[in-house]
C-alpha positions as CSV (number, residue, x, y, z in Angstrom):
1,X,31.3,5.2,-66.9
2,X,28.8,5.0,-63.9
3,X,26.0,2.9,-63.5
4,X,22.8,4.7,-62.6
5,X,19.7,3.3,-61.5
6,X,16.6,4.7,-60.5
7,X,13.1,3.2,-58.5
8,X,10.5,6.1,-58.3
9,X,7.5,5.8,-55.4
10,X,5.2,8.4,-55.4
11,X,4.3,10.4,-52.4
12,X,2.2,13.6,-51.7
13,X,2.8,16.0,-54.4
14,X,5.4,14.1,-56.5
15,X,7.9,11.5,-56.5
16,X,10.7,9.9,-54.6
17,X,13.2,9.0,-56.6
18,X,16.0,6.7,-54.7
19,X,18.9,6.5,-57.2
20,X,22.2,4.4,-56.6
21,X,25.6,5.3,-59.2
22,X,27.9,2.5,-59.6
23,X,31.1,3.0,-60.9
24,X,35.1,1.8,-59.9
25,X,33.6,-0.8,-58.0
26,X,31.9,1.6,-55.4
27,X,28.3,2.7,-55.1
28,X,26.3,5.6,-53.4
29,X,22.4,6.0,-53.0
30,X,20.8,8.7,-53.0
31,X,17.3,10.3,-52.4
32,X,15.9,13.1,-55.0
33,X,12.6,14.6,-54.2
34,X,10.3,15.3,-57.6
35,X,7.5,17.3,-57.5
36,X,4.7,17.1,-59.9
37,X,5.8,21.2,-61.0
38,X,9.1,19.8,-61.7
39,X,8.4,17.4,-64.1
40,X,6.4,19.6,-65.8
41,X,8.6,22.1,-65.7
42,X,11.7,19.9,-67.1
43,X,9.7,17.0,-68.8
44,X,6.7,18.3,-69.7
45,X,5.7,15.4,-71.8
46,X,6.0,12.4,-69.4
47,X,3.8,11.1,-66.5
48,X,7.0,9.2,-64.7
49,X,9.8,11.0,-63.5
50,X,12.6,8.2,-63.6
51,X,14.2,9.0,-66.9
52,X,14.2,12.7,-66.0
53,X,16.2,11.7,-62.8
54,X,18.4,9.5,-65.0
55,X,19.0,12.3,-67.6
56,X,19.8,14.6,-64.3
57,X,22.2,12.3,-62.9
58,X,24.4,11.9,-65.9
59,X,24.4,15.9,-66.0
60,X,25.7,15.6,-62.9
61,X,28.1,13.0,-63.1
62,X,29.9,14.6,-66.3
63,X,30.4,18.2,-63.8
64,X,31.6,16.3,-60.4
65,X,32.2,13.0,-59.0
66,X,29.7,10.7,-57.7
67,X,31.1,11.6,-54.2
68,X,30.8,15.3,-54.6
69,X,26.7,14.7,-55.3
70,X,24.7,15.7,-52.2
71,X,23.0,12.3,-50.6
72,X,19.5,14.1,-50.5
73,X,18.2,16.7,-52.4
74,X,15.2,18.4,-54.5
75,X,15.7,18.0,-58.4
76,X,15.2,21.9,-58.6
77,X,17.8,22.8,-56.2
78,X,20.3,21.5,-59.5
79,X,20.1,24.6,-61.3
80,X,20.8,26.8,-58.2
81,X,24.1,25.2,-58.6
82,X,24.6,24.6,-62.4
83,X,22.7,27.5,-64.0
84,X,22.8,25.6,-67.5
85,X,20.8,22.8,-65.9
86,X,17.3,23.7,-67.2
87,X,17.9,24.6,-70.6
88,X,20.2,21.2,-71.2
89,X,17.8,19.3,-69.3
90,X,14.9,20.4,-71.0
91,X,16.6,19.5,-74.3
92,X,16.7,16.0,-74.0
């Protein structure tokens, strides 16, 4: 099972969210840009995007390995690739 952790900063518009997976003994940061429509969209009910970032990564993590995960990327660009994303993520 991987270790995810996640340290949000805001910036203009949203969030920066710079997430590290650990797992085997190997770890890989990466950077997720949040907007504020995003976590409205996905987590309409909070006012901090880390556990939606969390709840992302382990979506991805159960579809491809850690090393499969683009290093940089919007949150929204998730679904263009797993079309179930939204209604899984906005579940939780």
């Amino acid at each position: 099972m991987s270790a995810i952790a996640v340290e949000c900063s805001s910036v203009e518009g949203g969030w920066l969210a710079c997430v590290t997976v650990t797992d085997r003994g190997s770890a890989i940061e990466y950077e997720v840009a949040v907007s504020a429509g995003d976590l409205a969209r996905f987590d309409p009910t909070s006012i901090d995007p880390s556990d939606l970032v969390r709840r992302s990564f382990e979506f991805l993590l159960a579809r491809e390995p850690k090393e499969s995960i683009l290093r940089s990327f919007g949150l929204s660009v998730i679904g263009r690739y797993f079309p179930e994303y939204e209604g899984e993520i906005r579940r939780h």
